[in-house]
N, C-alpha and C positions, 0 to 999 in steps of 0.2 A: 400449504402455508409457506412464506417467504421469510429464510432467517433474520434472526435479529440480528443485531448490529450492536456486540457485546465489545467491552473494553477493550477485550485481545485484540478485535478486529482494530477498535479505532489504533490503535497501537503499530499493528503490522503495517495499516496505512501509513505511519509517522515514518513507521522504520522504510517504507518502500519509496516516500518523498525525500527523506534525508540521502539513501544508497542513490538516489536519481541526482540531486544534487549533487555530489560526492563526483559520480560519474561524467558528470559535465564540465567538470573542472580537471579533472584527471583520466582522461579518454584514454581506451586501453587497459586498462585494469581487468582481468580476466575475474579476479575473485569478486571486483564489484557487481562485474554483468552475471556473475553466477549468482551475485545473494539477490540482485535486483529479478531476476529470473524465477529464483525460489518464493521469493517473496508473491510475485504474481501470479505464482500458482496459486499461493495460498487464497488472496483475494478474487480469485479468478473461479475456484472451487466452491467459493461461499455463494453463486448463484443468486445474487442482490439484482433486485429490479433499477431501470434506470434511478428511477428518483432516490431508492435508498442508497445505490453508487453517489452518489449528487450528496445525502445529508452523511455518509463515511466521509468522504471527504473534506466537507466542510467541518466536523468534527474533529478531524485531525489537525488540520490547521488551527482550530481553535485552542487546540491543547499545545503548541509551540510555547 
């Protein structure tokens, strides 16, 4: 069975779009590329099929 797609998650997604943004505008930041790094571990661990990658995302955006 394929994890669900709980708040924390939508959450880490916010936090891994804001660090990316962040990152783009301030290149070189070594503590940004480490949280944006950390960060996608964590997403990257939770083992989400394409389509649930697909609705985390769109969830997160939704919650801005």
């Amino acid at each position: 069975m394929r994890n669900a797609i709980t708040e924390d998650l939508v959450e880490t997604q916010r936090e891994w779009d804001a660090t990316y943004r962040q990152l783009a505008v301030q290149p070189g930041r070594t503590a940004l590329r480490r949280r944006l790094l950390q960060l996608s571990r964590v997403l990257a661990g939770e083992r989400l099929s394409p389509a649930q990658k697909a609705e985390l995302r769109q969830r997160a955006r939704e919650g801005r």
